[in-house]
C-alpha angles and dihedrals in degrees: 000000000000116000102217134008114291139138115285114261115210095198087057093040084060093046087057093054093050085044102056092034075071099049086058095039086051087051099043092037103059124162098017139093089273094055099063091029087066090041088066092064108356091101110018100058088065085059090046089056096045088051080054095052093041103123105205087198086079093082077088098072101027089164093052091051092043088049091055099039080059093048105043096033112020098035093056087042096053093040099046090045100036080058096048092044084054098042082041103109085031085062088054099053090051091057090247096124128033117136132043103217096188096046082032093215128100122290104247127205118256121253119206097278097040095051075054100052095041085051092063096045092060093051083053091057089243102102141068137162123245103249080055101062095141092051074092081079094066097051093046090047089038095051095032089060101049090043080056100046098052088050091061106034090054090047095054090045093051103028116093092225142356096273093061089041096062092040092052083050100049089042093044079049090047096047091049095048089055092056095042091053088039089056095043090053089047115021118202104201085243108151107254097020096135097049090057098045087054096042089051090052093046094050092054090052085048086061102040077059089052094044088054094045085053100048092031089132094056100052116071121207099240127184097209095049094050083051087061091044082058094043091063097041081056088049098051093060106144096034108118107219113159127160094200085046091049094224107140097174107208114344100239090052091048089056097047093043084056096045089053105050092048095049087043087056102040093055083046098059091039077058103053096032085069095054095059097191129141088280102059094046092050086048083052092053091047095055095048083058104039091121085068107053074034092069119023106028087098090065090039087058092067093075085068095046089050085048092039085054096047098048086044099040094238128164136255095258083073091072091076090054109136109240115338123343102279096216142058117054123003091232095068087103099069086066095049087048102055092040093052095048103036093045099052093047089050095064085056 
């Protein structure tokens, strides 16, 4: 998920795997503490580390960074869904789908036009299929990195010199955050509101990764000081803040609750890189694959859900269940997250 060509930096690569373990506990925990407690930090720290491995000297080559944005983000996206809007009604049958919890009506077979029509709603980057939830992921890291490369593209062509260049972007970033957490408080019915308002807030995370990229030096990676990050996540349980969702909460306390998560993460990593057990390197070899897990950890969930079934007696109806069963034991999630993990990475 790197957004340019750079070694390859074991203490990130870790980020990325905690980062993503919390994307499939968020997924396999719903409806508990835990759930909330990943949603403050699972997806916006992988837009914090692309904003630090955003190389600003690509404004050079826009059509080679546009050209790689598309291959390694749009193409996935149009071929996975392409193959899920075709195996849609399939899925049904199957018992797979039922139920559309965000339209909050059933989920009804395709007929000829509207395969057609759905079709062209994935090749526009609007449209995914239930089981692929997190293929959000692609469109907000797609657009948030476009939005952030003609940023900054347009400030280093009109700026004077470097310094004003980095100030007309903050302050472009800034403005555009503003308006982002100002639409989400008070949504206006525009279309495409909501992409807008996603794409704004990302593009902000993809600079705090940048700011810290930038000050790195000057910001040491303290234990104490990553405690006390934990200490107000902690704090904020209760407080619905989710990306996908697109639920920021106030805007301050979204910030810190990024900034947070991200910093927790990062010393961390540094922690664990120094050890250089098996652990460590298992962690590094997570977060070279998290696409994967990424992408495909919500259909790998349904092999706990057949297994769930089959220890609680439940009936066939419980296949369609988005994302996990959401009843029975609370430590169901520790199954769905080692099989969404462990499968996927399997595969690679």
């Amino acid at each position: 998920m790197g957004t340019g060509t750079h070694h390859h930096d074991t203490a990130f690569s870790i980020v990325k795997a905690l980062g993503i373990v919390a994307v499939v506990i968020s997924h396999a925990a719903i409806l508990t503490p835990l759930e909330t407690f990943t949603y403050y930090f699972n997806t916006a720290v992988f837009f914090f580390v692309a904003g630090y491995f955003f190389d600003d000297g690509q404004t050079a080559a826009p059509g080679r960074f546009i050209g790689r944005k598309l291959r390694r983000l749009y193409l996935p996206y149009v071929v996975l869904g392409t193959l899920f809007v075709l195996l849609h009604n399939r899925f049904l049958e199957w018992h797979l789908i039922a139920y559309d919890f965000s339209a909050r009506e059933a989920i009804l077979p395709y007929d000829t036009p509207e395969l057609l029509r759905t079709l062209g709603r994935v090749f526009l980057f609007l449209h995914h299929e239930q089981m692929q939830a997190p293929f959000w992921f692609l469109q907000g890291l797609f657009l948030g990195l476009m939005l952030f490369f003609c940023i900054t593209l347009a400030t280093r062509k009109l700026a004077p010199t470097p310094t004003v260049a980095e100030r007309l972007r903050g302050g472009s970033i800034l403005f555009l955050f503003t308006v982002a957490m100002l639409l989400a408080r008070h949504p206006s019915g525009i279309p495409g509101e909501w992409i807008a308002v996603r794409t704004f807030a990302i593009t902000g995370i993809i600079y705090l990764g940048k700011l810290f990229r930038i000050f790195r030096a000057r910001l040491p990676l303290d234990g104490r000081i990553a405690t006390l990050c934990l200490v107000i996540l902690l704090a904020a349980a209760g407080c619905r803040v989710n990306l996908g969702g697109r639920l920021f909460a106030n805007p301050v306390f979204f910030v810190v609750l990024v900034c947070s998560g991200c910093y927790m993460l990062v010393t961390a990593a540094s922690r664990l890189t120094a050890y250089g057990n098996p652990l460590t390197r298992m962690l590094d070899y997570t977060g070279r694959h998290t696409m994967a897990i990424m992408l495909w950890h919500i259909p790998a969930f349904k092999l706990v859900i057949l297994f769930q079934m089959w220890v609680c007696d439940y009936p066939p109806r419980y296949l369609a269940c988005h994302p996990v069963i959401p009843t029975g034991s609370p430590w169901w999630w520790i199954p769905y997250t080692v099989v969404g993990i462990t499968l996927p990475l399997g595969f690679c």
